[in-house]
C-alpha positions in Angstrom: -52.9 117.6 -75.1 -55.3 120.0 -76.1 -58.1 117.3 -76.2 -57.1 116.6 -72.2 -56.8 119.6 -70.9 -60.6 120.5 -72.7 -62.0 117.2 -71.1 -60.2 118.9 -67.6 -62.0 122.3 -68.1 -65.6 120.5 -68.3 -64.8 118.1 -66.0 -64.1 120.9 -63.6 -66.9 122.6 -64.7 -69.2 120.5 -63.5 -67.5 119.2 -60.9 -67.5 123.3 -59.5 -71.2 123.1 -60.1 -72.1 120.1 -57.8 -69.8 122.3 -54.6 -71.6 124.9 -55.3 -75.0 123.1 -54.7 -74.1 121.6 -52.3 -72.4 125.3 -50.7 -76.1 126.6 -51.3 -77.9 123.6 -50.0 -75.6 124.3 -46.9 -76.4 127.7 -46.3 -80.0 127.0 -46.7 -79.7 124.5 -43.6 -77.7 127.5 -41.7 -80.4 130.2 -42.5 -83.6 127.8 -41.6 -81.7 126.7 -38.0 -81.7 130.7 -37.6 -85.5 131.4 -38.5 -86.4 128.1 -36.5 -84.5 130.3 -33.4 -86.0 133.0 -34.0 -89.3 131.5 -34.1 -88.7 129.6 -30.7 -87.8 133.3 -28.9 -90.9 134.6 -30.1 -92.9 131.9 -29.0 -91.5 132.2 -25.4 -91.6 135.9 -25.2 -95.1 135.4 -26.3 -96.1 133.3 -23.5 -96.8 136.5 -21.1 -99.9 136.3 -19.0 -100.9 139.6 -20.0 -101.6 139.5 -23.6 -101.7 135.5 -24.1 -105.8 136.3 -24.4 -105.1 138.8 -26.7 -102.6 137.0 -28.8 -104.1 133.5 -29.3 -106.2 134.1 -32.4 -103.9 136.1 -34.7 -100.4 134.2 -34.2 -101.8 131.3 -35.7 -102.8 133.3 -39.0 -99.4 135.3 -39.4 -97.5 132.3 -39.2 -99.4 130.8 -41.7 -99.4 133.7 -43.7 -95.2 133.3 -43.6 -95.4 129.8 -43.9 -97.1 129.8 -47.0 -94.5 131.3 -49.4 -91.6 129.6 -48.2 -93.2 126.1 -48.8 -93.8 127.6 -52.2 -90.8 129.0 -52.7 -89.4 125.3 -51.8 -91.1 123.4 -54.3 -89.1 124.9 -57.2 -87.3 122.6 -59.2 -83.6 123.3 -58.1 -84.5 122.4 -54.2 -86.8 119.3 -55.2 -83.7 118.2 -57.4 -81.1 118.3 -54.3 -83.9 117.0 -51.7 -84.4 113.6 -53.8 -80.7 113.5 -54.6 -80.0 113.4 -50.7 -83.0 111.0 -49.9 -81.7 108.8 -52.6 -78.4 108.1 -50.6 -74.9 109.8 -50.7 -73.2 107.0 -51.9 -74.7 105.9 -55.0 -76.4 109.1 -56.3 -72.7 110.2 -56.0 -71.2 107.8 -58.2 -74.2 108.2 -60.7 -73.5 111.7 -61.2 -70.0 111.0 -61.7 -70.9 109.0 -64.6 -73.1 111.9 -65.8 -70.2 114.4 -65.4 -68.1 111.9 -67.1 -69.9 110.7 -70.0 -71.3 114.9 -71.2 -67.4 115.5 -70.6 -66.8 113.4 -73.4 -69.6 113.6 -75.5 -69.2 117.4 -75.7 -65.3 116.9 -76.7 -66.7 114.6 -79.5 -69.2 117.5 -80.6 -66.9 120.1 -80.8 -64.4 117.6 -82.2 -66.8 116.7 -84.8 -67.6 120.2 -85.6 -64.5 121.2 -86.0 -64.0 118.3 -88.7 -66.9 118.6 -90.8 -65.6 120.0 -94.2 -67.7 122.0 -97.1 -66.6 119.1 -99.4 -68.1 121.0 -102.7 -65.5 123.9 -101.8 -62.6 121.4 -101.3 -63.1 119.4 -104.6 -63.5 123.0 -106.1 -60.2 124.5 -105.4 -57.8 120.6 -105.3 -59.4 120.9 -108.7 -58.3 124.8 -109.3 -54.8 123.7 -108.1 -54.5 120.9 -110.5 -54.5 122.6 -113.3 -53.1 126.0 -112.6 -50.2 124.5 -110.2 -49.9 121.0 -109.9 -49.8 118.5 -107.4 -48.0 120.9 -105.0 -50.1 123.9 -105.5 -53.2 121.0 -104.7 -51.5 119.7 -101.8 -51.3 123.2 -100.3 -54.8 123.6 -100.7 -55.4 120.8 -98.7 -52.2 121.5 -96.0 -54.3 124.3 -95.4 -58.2 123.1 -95.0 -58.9 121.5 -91.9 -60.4 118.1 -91.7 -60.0 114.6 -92.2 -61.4 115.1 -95.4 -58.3 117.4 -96.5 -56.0 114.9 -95.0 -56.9 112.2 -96.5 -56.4 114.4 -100.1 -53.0 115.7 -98.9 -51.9 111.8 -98.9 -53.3 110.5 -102.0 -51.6 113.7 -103.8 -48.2 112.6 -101.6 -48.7 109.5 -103.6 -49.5 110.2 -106.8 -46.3 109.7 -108.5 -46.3 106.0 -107.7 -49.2 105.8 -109.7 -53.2 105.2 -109.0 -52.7 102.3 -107.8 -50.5 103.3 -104.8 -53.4 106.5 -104.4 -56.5 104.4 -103.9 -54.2 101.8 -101.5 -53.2 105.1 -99.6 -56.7 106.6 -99.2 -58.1 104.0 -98.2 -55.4 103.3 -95.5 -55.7 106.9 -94.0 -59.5 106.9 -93.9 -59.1 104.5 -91.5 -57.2 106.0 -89.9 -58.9 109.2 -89.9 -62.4 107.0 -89.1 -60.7 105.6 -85.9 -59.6 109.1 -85.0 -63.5 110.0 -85.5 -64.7 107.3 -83.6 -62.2 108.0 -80.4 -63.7 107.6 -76.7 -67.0 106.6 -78.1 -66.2 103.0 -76.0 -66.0 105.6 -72.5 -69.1 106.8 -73.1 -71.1 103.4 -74.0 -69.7 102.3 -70.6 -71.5 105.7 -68.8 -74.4 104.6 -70.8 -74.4 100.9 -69.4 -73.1 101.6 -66.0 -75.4 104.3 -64.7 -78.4 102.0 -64.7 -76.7 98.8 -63.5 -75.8 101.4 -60.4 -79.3 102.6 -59.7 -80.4 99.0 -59.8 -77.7 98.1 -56.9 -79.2 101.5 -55.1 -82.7 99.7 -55.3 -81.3 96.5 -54.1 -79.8 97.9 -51.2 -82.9 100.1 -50.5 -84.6 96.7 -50.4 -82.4 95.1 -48.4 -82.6 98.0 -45.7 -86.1 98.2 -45.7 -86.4 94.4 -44.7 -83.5 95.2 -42.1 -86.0 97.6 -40.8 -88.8 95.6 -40.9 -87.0 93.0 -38.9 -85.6 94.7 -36.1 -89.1 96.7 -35.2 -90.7 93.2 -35.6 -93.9 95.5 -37.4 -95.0 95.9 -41.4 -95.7 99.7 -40.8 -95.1 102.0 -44.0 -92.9 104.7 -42.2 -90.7 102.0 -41.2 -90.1 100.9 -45.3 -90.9 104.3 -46.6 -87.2 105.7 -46.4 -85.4 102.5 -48.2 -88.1 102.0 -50.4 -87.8 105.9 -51.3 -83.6 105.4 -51.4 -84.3 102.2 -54.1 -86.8 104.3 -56.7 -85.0 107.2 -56.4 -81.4 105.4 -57.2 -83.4 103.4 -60.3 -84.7 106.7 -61.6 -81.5 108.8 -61.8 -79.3 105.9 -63.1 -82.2 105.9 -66.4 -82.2 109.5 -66.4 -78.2 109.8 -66.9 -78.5 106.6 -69.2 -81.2 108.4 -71.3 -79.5 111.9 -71.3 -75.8 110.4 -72.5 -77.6 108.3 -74.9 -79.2 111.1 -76.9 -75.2 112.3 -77.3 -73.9 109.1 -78.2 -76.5 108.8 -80.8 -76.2 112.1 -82.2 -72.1 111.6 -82.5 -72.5 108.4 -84.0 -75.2 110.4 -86.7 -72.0 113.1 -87.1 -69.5 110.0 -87.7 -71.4 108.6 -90.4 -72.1 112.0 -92.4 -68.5 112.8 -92.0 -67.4 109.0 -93.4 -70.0 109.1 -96.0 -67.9 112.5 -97.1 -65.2 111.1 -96.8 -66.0 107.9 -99.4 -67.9 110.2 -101.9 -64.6 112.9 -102.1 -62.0 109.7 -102.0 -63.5 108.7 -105.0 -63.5 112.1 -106.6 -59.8 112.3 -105.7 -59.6 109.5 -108.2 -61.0 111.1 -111.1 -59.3 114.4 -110.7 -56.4 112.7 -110.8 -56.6 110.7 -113.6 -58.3 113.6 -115.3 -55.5 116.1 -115.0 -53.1 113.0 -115.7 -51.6 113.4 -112.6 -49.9 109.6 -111.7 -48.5 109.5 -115.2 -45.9 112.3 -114.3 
């Protein structure tokens, strides 16, 4: 449960970040319709007979002088962002994020998860080993009851089982790390289908583009660029997103699966060491 409701916060998360874009992206729209008002009544208020000589020259420059930062202030990255994810089409830009939303919602989970169960092995060994031969098996198997890990787990069980003798150890061990491997390698599938899906999207974005674009180009009868520009725009732009969110959520798969095999490797190197402690302190015999 606590893995769900996690995957719920960041969902939401982002999910509260994309209203609030578009809330901003909103208000923008309101406050331009007001300047674009404002410009119009001065315009017409200007248009006296009086002082229309004296007014020609400058208006030109002021407006231009007020023009010029807002087109700057325009071109920052946020508003470019939100421009080509509108021109790029509701519809499929939508579902694309969605897959971005979806597939960092997981791969973060798995990060933390990860994190979480990466064990200082040395330390581990150390004090199983401490336990061994100050308290026993019990004493050892509350050392591990209280490290966290699959590393520690895995240690609890073959000390569960070392009365039925070494045998019965190394079949356990090796049961539970597969278990414990399958526990490490949980919802990796969700995300390799994020990773897969977002481009196969933005292709059908660019094929549908296309396909509007010749729609256009048949119904004006007339090859004229402004006619294809807007599908042609909606195609590349679709393409482009679905390899960015394909690129980003492969960088996360790769590092989890890096974290997976450190934390396996661990976990063979101290299953093996569980062995030898145990035969060592003659532990199966008793």
């Amino acid at each position: 449960m606590k893995k769900f409701f996690t995957l719920l916060a960041i969902i939401g998360m982002f999910t509260f970040g994309v209203t609030s874009l578009y809330a901003q992206e909103g208000e923008e729209v309101a406050t331009e319709e007001v300047v674009e008002a404002a410009e119009g009544d001065t315009v017409e208020t200007s248009e006296e007979p009086v002082v229309e000589e004296a007014v020609e020259e400058p208006v030109p420059a002021v407006t231009e002088q007020k023009e010029k930062p807002a087109e700057e202030a325009e071109k920052t990255f946020h508003q470019v962002v939100k421009q080509k994810f509108i021109e790029g089409g509701p519809t499929f830009m939508a579902v694309v994020l969605v897959c971005l939303i979806f597939g960092l919602a997981i791969a973060i989970e798995r990060v933390i998860y990860l994190s979480m169960a990466t064990t200082d092995t040395k330390k581990l060994v150390s004090e199983v080993e401490d336990a061994l031969s100050s308290g026993g098996v019990e004493a050892a198997k509350e050392v591990c009851r209280n490290t966290p890990g699959p590393i520690a787990s895995i240690y609890y069980q073959g000390l569960d089982r070392s009365s039925e003798g070494i045998d019965m150890v190394e079949k356990s061990v090796e049961a539970y790390g597969g278990v414990q491997m399958g526990l490490l390698e949980k919802g990796l599938s969700w995300i390799s289908l994020a990773i897969a899906l977002a481009p196969m999207l933005g292709f059908m974005g660019t094929v549908i583009g296309m396909i509007g674009a010749f729609d256009k180009i048949a119904a004006a009868n007339n090859i004229s660029p402004a006619i294809v520009a807007e599908g042609i725009g909606m195609a590349l732009i679709t393409t482009v997103s679905g390899l960015i969110v394909a690129m980003i959520l492969q960088f996360f798969y790769n590092l989890i699966v890096a974290k997976i095999d450190g934390i396996v490797n661990d976990m063979e190197n101290a299953s093996i060491t569980l062995i030898d402690l145990i035969l060592k302190h003659n532990v199966a015999s008793k």
